[in-house]
C-alpha positions in Angstrom: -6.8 -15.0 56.4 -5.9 -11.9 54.8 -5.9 -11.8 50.4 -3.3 -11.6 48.2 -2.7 -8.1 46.5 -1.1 -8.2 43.1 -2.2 -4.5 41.4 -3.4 -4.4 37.8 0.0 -2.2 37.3 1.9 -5.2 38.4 0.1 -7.2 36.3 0.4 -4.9 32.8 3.6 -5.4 30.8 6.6 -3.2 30.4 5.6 -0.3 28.3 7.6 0.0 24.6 10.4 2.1 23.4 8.9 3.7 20.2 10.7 3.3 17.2 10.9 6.6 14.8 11.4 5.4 11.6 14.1 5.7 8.9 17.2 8.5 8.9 18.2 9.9 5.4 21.4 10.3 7.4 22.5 6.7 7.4 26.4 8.2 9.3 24.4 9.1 12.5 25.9 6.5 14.6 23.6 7.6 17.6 20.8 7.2 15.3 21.4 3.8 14.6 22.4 2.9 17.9 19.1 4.2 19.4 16.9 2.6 17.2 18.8 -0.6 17.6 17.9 -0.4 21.2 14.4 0.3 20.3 13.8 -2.9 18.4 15.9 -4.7 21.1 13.2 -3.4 23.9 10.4 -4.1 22.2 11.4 -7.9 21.5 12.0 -7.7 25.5 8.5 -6.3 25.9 6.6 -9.0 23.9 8.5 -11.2 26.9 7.1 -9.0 28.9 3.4 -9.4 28.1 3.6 -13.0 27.7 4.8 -13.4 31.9 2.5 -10.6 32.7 -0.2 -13.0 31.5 0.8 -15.9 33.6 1.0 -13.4 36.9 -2.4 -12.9 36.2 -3.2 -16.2 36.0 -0.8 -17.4 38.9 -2.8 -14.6 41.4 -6.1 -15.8 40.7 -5.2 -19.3 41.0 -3.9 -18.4 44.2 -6.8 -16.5 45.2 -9.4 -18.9 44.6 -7.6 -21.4 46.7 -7.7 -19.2 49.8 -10.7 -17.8 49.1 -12.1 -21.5 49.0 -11.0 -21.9 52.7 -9.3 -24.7 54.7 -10.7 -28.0 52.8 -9.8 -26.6 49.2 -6.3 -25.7 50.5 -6.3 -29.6 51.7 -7.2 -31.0 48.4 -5.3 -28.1 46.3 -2.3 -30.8 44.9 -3.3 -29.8 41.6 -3.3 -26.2 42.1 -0.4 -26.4 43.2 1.5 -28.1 40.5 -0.3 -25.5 37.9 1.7 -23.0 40.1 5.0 -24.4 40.3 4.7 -25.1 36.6 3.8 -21.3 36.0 6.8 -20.1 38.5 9.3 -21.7 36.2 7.6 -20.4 33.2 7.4 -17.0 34.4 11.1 -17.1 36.2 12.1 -18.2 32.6 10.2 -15.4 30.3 12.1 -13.1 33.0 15.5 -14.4 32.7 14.8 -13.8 29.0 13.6 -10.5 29.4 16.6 -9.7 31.2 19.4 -11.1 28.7 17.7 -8.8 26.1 17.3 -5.7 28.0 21.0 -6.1 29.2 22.9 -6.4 25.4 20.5 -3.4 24.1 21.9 -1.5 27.1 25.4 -2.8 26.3 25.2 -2.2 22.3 24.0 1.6 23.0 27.9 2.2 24.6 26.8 4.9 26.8 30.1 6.3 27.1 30.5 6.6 23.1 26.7 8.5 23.2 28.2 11.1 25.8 31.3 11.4 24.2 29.4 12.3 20.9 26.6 14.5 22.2 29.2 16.5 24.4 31.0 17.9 21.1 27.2 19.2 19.9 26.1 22.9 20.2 24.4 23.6 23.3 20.6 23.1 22.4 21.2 19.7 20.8 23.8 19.0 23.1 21.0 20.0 26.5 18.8 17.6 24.7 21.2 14.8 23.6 22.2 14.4 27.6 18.4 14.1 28.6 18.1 11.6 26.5 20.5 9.8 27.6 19.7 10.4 31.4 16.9 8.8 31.1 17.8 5.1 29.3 20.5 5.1 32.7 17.1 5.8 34.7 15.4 3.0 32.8 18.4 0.6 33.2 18.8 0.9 36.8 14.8 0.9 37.4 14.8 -2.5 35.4 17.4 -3.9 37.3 15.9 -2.9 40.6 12.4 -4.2 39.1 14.2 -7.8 38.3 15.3 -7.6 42.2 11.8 -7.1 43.4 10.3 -9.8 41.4 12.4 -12.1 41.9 11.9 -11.4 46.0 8.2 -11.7 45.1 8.5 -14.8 43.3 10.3 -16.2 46.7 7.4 -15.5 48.6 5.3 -16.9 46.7 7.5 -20.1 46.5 6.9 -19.7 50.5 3.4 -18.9 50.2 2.7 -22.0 48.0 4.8 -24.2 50.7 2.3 -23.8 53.1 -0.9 -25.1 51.1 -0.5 -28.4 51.6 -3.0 -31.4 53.4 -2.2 -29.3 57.0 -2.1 -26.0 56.1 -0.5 -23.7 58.8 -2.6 -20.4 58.8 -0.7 -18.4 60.4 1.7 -19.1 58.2 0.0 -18.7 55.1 -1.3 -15.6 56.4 2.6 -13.7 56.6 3.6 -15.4 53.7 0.5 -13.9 52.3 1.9 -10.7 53.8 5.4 -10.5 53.0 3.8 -11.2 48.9 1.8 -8.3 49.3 4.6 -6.5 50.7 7.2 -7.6 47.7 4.5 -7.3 45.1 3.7 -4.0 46.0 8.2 -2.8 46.0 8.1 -4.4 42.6 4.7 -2.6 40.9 6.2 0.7 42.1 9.3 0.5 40.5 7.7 -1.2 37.2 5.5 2.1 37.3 8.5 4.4 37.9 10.3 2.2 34.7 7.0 3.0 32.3 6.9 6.4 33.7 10.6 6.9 32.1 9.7 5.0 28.7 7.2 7.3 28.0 9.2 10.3 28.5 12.3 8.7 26.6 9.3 8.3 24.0 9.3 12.2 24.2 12.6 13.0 24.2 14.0 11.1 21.7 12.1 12.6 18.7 12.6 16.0 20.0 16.7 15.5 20.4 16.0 14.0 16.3 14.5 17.8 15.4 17.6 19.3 17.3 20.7 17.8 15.6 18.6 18.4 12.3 17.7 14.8 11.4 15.1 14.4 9.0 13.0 11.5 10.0 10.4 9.7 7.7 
């Protein structure tokens, strides 16, 4: 019976927008807006930890019950009501997550941010449209992350359908496969999602230096 596979990437939280302190120029809209977002993202990442602490403790659970073998799975009822219990908890922190992540996105007004940095000279205007590049990339790499987890979370509904008094092992065993399969989509794209925070991280300040904002 082959293991589940849920990577330690999969199992870290989102990683935080930075926040870069205060603006002497209190008229720079896309000042404000960005940092507005910031503290918007980071309330969605301490969601974030939170369910990444309950995968962790759902893929153990599940692993020490098919690790056990054939008469733990047969006596596993209250294994399996810790992870039903856990599902909604983590399907709920998500759902959360989500809500916040979508009004920061809709607050920033991307087409008001174009419209603003396309009027800028060109090097604060080059660097103005990276920045925003990359909170579209982190958007859509969110969304597609949601998709994937929530395909995950499915199989692992499946998966947990099958360890009951007569478990079916080859059942369990493509269940077990198509979670490994899902988990695996999902990590990737949470990976790609960091990967773009940190350079938004980098970007950011260095678009602040261009338009000549003098940051505390």
């Amino acid at each position: 019976m082959k293991k589940i596979y849920l990577s330690l990437t999969f199992l870290s939280s989102c990683a935080a927008l930075l926040l870069s302190g205060c603006s002497t120029d209190s008229s720079m809209d896309f000042y404000d807006k960005l940092e507005e977002h910031a503290t918007y993202e980071q309330d969605a990442t301490t969601l974030a930890e939170s369910r990444s602490r309950k995968d962790e403790i759902s893929v153990n659970t599940y692993q020490a019950v098919l690790d056990a073998g054939a008469e733990e799975i047969k006596r596993s009822q209250n294994e399996r009501e810790e992870l039903m219990a856990l599902n909604e908890e983590r399907s709920s922190l998500l759902e959360q997550e989500q809500s916040l992540r979508r009004e920061a996105f809709a607050k920033l007004d991307i087409q008001e941010l174009k419209d603003y940095v396309a009027e800028l000279e060109t090097g604060p205007k080059r660097e103005g449209f990276r920045v925003i590049e990359v909170i579209e990339q982190r958007e859509q790499a969110f969304t597609t992350f949601v998709k994937q987890y929530t395909a995950s979370m499915d199989a692992e509904e499946k998966l947990l359908s099958y360890l009951t008094e007569k478990p079916n092992f080859v059942k369990i065993d493509e269940a077990t496969a198509d979670l490994n399969r899902t988990t695996r989509q999902a990590t990737a794209t949470l990976n790609d999602f960091n990967r773009l925070t940190a350079r938004y991280n980098e970007l950011k300040p260095a678009f602040y230096k261009e338009v000549g904002l003098n940051i505390k």
